[in-house]
Legacy VTK file of the C-alpha trace (Angstrom):
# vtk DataFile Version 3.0
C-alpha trace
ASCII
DATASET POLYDATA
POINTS 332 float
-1.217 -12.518 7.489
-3.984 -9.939 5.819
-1.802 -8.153 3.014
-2.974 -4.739 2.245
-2.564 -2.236 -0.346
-2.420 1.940 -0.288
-3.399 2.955 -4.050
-4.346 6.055 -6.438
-3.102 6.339 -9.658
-2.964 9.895 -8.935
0.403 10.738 -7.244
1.325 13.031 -5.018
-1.377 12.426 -2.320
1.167 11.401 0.639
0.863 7.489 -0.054
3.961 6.475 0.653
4.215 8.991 3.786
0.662 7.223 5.064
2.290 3.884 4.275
5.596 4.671 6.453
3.309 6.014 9.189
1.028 2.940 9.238
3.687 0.581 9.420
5.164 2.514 12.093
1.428 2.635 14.416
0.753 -1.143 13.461
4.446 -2.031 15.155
3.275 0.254 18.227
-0.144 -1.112 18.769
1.942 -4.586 19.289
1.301 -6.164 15.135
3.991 -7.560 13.761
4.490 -5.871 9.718
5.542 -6.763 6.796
6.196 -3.500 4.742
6.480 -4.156 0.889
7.770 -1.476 -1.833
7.000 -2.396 -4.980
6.688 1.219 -6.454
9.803 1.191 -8.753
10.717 4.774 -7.357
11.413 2.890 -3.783
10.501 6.227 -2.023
9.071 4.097 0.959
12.831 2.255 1.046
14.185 5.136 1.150
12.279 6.667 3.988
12.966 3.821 6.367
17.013 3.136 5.647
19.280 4.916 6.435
21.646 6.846 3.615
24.288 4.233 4.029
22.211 1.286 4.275
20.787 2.504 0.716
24.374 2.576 -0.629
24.922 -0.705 1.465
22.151 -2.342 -0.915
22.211 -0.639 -4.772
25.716 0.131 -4.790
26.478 -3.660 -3.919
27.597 -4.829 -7.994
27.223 -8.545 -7.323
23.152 -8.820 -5.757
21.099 -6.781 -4.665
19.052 -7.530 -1.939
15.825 -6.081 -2.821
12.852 -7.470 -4.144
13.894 -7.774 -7.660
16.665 -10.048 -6.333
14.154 -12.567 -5.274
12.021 -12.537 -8.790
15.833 -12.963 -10.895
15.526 -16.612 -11.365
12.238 -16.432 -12.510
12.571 -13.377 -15.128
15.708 -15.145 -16.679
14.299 -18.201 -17.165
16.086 -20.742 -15.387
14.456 -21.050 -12.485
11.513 -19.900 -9.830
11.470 -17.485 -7.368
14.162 -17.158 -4.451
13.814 -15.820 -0.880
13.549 -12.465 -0.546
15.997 -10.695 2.447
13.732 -9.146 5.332
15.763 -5.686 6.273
14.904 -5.894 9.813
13.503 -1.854 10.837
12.557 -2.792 14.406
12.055 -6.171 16.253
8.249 -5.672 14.768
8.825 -4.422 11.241
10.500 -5.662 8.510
10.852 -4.677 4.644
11.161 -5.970 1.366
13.429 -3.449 -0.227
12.260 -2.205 -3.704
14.973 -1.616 -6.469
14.447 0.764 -9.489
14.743 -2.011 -12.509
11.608 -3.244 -11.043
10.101 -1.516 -14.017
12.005 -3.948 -16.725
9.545 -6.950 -14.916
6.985 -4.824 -16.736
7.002 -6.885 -19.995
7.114 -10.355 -18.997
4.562 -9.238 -16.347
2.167 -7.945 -19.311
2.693 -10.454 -22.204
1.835 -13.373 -19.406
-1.324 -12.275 -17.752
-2.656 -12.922 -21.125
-0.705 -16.814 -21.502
-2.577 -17.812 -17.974
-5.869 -18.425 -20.424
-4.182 -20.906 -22.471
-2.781 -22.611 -18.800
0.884 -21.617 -19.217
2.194 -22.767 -15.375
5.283 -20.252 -17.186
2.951 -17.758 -17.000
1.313 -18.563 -13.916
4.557 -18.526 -11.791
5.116 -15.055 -13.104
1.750 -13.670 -12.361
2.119 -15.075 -8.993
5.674 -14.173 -8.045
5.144 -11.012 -6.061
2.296 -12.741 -4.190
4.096 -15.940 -3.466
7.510 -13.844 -2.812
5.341 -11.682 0.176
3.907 -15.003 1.601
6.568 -16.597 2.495
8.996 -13.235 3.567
5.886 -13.074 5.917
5.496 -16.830 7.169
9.447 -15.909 7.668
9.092 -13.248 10.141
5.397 -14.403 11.388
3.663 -11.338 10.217
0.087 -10.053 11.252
0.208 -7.493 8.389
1.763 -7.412 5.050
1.222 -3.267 3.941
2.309 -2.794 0.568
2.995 0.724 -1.301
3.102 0.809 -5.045
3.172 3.231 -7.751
-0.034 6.007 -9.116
-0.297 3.671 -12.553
-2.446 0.795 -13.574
0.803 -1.104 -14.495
1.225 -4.741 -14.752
3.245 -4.635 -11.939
0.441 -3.048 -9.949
-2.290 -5.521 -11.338
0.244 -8.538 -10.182
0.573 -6.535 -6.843
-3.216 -6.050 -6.453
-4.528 -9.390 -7.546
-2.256 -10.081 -4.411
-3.408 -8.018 -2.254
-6.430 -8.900 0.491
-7.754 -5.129 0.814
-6.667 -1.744 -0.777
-6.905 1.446 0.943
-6.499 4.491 -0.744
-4.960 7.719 -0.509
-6.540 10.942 -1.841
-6.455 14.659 -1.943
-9.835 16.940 -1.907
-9.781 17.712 -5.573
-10.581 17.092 -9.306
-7.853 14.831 -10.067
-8.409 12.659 -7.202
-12.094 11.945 -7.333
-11.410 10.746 -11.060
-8.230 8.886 -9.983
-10.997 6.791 -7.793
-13.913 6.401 -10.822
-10.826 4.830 -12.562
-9.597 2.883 -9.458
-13.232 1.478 -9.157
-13.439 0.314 -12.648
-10.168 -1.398 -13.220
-10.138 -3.453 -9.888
-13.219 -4.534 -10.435
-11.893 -5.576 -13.922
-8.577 -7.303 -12.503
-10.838 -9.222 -10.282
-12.681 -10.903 -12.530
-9.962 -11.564 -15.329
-8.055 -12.743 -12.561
-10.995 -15.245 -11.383
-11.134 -16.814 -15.079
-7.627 -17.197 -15.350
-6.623 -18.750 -11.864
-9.122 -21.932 -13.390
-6.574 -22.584 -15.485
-3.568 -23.212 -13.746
-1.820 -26.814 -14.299
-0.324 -26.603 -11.610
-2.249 -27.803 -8.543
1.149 -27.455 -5.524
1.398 -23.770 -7.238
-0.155 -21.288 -4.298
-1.845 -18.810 -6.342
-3.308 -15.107 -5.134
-6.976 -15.365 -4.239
-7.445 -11.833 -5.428
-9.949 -10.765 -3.247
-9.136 -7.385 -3.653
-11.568 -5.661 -0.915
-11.690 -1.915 -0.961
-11.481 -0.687 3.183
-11.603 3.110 2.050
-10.544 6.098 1.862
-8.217 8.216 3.630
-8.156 12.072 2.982
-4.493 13.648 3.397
-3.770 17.383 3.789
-7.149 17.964 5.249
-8.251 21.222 4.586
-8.248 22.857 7.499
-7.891 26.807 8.066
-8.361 28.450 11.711
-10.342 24.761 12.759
-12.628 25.212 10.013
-12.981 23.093 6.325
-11.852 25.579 3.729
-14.863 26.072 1.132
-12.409 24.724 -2.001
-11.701 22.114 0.355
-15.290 20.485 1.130
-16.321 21.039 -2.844
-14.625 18.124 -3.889
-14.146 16.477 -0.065
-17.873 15.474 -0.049
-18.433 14.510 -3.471
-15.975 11.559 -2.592
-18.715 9.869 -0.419
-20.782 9.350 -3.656
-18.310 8.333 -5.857
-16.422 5.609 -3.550
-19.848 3.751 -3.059
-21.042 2.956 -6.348
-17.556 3.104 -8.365
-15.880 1.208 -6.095
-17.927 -0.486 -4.059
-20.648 -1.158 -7.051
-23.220 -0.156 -4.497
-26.022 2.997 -4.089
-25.705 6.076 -1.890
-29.702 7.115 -1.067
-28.366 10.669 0.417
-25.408 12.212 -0.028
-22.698 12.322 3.054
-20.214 14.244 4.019
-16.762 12.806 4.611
-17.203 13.761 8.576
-19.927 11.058 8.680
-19.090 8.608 5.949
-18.193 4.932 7.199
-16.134 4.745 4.582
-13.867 7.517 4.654
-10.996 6.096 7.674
-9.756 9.415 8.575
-8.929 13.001 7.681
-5.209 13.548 7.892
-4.120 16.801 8.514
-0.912 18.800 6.908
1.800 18.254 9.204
4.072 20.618 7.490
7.005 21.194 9.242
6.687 18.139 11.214
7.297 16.175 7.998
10.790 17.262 7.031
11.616 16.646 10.958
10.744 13.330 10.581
12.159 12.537 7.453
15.677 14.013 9.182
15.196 11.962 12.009
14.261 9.047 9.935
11.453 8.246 12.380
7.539 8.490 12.045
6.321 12.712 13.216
4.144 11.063 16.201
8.069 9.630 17.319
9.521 12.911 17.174
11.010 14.275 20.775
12.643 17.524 21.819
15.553 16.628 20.799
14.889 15.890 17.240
13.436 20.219 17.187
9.821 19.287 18.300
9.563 21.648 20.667
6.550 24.005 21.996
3.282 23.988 19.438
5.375 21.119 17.354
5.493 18.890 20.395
1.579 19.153 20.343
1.131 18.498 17.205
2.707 15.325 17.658
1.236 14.478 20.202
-2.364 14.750 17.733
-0.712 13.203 15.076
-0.107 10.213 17.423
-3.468 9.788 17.871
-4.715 10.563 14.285
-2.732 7.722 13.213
-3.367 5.359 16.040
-7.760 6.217 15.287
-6.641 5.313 11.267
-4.621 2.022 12.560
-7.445 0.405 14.632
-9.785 1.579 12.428
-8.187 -0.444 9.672
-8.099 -3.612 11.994
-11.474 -3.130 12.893
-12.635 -3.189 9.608
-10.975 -6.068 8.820
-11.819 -8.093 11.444
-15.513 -7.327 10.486
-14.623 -8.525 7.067
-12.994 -11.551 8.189
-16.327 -11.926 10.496
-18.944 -11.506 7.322
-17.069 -14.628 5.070
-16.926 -16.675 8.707
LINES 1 333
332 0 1 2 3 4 5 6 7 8 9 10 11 12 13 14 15 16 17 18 19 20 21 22 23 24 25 26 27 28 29 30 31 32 33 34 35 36 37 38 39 40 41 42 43 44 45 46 47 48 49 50 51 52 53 54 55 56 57 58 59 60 61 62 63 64 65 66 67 68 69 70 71 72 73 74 75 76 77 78 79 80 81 82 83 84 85 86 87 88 89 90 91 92 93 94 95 96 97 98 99 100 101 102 103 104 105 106 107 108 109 110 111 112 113 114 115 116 117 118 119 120 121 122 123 124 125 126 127 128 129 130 131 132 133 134 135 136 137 138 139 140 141 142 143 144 145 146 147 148 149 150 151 152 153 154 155 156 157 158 159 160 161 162 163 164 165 166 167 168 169 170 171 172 173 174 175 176 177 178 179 180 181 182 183 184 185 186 187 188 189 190 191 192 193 194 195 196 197 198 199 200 201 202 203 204 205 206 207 208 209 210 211 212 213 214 215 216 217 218 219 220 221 222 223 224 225 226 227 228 229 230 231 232 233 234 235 236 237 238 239 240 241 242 243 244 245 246 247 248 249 250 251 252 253 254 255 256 257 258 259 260 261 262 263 264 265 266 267 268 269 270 271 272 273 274 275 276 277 278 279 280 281 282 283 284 285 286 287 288 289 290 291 292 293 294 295 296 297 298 299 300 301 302 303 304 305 306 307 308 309 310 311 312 313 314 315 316 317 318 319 320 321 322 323 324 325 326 327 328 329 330 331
């Protein structure tokens, strides 16, 4: 299973949308998916269940089956981690529901990343729970893909999610905010990495699987593409094409000798358009906007515009594989 992460600690790009949508076009194209939320908001639960399956699960007083369920052992002290429940979605997808107290893991999270240099296995067992909790809901199910959303931060729930994590993809908007969301996304995985590296040499423990923390960025994908009359708006490509630069040697640590434009960059996996309408549809529906049908109101120039978001997504999807299979080729 190749676990992958959407991140930006700036919010409000569409990541969880993208996330959904992936999960949804992975499924299609045959994979089977493991779709994690471990954004403490659990906007990406609640876009695939259904209103009363979400009551089904929070308003349930004795457990809750969501992710935090499976880390409650661990976080009270009196035992390890339990099996996490798999909310089956469709015979391909399944999800580890998030849960909003997530965020109260933040502490024990924090003060042990820095009790792994003195060889805690405590501390290791925490660091590792998310990671260990994903590998075996996926051995479970038999995934191909593990896609995990989590929140715009640089939490210590995040670093324990990314140190997990065997590639990051990530979400951005054409503007300011974005471009130094990914200088800052560069410099602290690059950071996690290597603390992460030290650390794992000194775990006690040698039957305790730990994350390998790889951590490879795939790129970039570009939502709400600015677009007007099938033309890039001017505000639009001022900050579009200084993302080329920036994504090379902050986060990949290497050197641009010209400067691209998104349209040709290798890195950038695709320019999503604004599906506007389409999105509210879908979330009604509770299906993915390339699933929409007359008879959820996507009728006449909707219906087309499904149709392209089918195969924007589908280009993204085996773009994604692609470039992981060429990764997977490179260490072979």
């Amino acid at each position: 299973m190749k676990t992958i992460a959407f991140f930006n600690n700036k919010g409000g790009v569409g990541k969880t949308t993208l996330v959904y949508h992936f999960s949804f076009m992975l499924a299609e194209l045959g994979y089977r998916c493991l779709a994690v939320d471990l954004d403490p908001q659990t906007n990406l639960t609640s876009m695939f269940l259904s209103d009363d399956q979400l009551s089904g699960i929070y308003e349930n007083e004795k457990e809750r089956p969501t992710i935090l369920e499976a880390i409650k052992p661990l976080d009270s002290g009196i035992g390890d981690i339990k099996q996490a429940m798999i909310h089956p979605i469709t015979d391909n997808i399944g999800l580890l529901a998030g849960d909003l107290e997530l965020s109260m893991f933040e502490d024990k999270l924090s003060e042990n990343w820095g009790k792994c240099n003195d060889g805690d296995e405590a501390a290791f067992r925490i660091i590792s729970s998310f990671y260990r909790i994903i590998d075996e809901a996926g051995r479970k199910m038999d995934a191909d893909f593990c896609v995990i959303d989590i929140g715009p931060n640089f939490s210590a729930i995040n670093r324990a999610t990314l140190i997990a994590a065997d590639f990051v993809v990530v979400p951005m908007a054409a503007d300011l905010f974005s471009l130094q969301g990914l200088k800052n996304i560069g410099t602290r995985l690059d950071k996690w990495r290597k603390e992460w590296n030290k650390r794992k040499t000194e775990n006690p423990a040698s039957d305790l699987k730990l994350p390998s923390s790889s951590i490879t960025p795939l790129g970039y994908v570009i939502m709400q593409h600015g677009i007007k009359e099938s033309r890039p708006v001017k505000s639009y490509l001022k900050w579009a094409n200084r993302i080329p630069r920036v994504f090379v040697e902050m986060v990949l640590k290497g050197h641009l000798d010209k400067d691209l434009t998104v349209e040709v960059d290798e890195n950038c996996l695709s320019l999503l358009k604004h599906y506007h309408s389409l999105i509210p549809m879908a979330m009604e529906s509770k299906k993915p906007i390339f699933f929409l049908k007359p008879a959820d109101g996507a009728i006449g120039a909707h219906l087309s515009a499904v149709k392209n978001a089918y195969s924007d997504f589908k280009n993204l999807t085996e773009k994604i594989i692609a470039k992981i299979k060429e990764y997977e080729n490179l260490k072979n």
